[in-house]
Steps between C-alpha positions, in 0.01 A plus 500: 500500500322708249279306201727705257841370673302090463418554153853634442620202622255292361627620113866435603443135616255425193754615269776304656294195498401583125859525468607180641227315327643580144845501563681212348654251749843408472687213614284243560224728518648743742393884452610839648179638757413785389217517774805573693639765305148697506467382917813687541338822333195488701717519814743776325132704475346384851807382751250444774467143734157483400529520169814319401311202708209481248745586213725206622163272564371548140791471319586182668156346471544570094842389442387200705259431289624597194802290629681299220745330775377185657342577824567863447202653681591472882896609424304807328353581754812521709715655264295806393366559907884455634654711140212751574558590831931523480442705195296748680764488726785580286267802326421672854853437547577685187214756510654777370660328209237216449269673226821533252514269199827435586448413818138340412686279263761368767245418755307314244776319359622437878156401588449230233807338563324475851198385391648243284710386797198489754292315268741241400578471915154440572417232217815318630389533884115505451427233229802325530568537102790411425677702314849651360510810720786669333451395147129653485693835705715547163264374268150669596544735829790688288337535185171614628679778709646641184190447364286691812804748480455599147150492535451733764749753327217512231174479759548727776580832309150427299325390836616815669420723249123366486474550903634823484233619199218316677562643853544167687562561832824316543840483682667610190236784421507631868915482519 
C-alpha cells in the first residue's frame, strides 16, 4: 500500500465525512452517508482486501461518531465493514463492467440500500433499540439511496478524471 494510494483514500473519506457533517438531516434527524458514497469510490479505485479493510474501518469509525442515531457507533461499525466487504464482492464479480457510471451507479444505489439494511439490523440486534424496521427502510434507507445514486452520477466522472490527470496508480487507471 503505497503513501499515494493512503492519501488518496485519506481525501475520499475526509470529504465524505465533510459531506455528512453539513448535510441536513431529515426525519427526525436522519441523513443520507455520504462517507459511504465516497467509501464506495475508494474501493472502485483500489478493490484490494487490504485496503477496502481500512477504507471500511475509517469510514465506520466517522459515521460512528458523527452518528446522529442513538447508539449509532457500534451498528457503524458493522454496517460499513459487512457493506464494504460484499461490495467488493459484487465489483470483482463485475470487473469488467464495474468502472462504468452506469454500472458504478447501480452498485452504489444497491449498496446503500445494504448499508441502510445492515445498520438498521445491527442497532436492532446489538443495542436492542427499538425501532420501526420497515418504516425507517422507506423513509431514510430509500431516500438516501437516491440520494447516494444521484450523487455518485455527479462524483465519480470528476474523481476519475482527477486520477487519470494526476497519474494515480489505481484499478481504474491500470484497467
Amino acid at each position: 500500500m503505497s503513501t499515494k494510494s493512503l492519501v488518496l483514500m485519506a481525501l475520499l473519506v475526509s470529504t465524505g465525512a465533510a459531506l455528512y457533517v453539513v448535510i441536513p438531516g431529515f426525519n427526525g434527524g436522519m441523513k443520507p452517508d455520504f462517507m459511504l458514497t465516497m467509501m464506495f469510490v475508494g474501493i472502485l479505485l483500489f478493490p484490494y482486501a487490504k485496503h477496502v479493510f481500512l477504507l471500511a474501518a475509517t469510514t465506520g469509525i466517522l459515521s460512528g461518531l458523527f452518528s446522529t442515531f442513538p447508539g449509532g457507533f457500534l451498528p457503524n461499525i458493522v454496517d460499513k465493514l459487512i457493506t464494504a466487504f460484499i461490495f467488493l464482492l459484487a465489483v470483482q464479480l463485475l470487473k469488467k463492467y464495474a468502472s462504468r457510471l452506469p454500472a458504478v451507479i447501480s452498485l452504489t444505489a444497491a449498496g446503500t440500500l445494504l448499508s441502510g439494511t445492515i445498520f438498521l439490523s445491527a442497532a436492532i440486534l446489538l443495542i436492542g433499540a427499538e425501532i420501526p424496521f420497515l418504516p425507517l427502510v422507506l423513509t431514510v434507507v430509500l431516500p438516501a439511496m437516491v440520494l447516494n445514486a444521484i450523487a455518485i452520477g455527479f462524483i465519480y466522472p470528476i474523481i476519475m478524471t482527477l486520477v487519470k490527470r494526476s497519474k494515480f496508480e489505481t484499478a481504474v487507471s491500470a484497467a
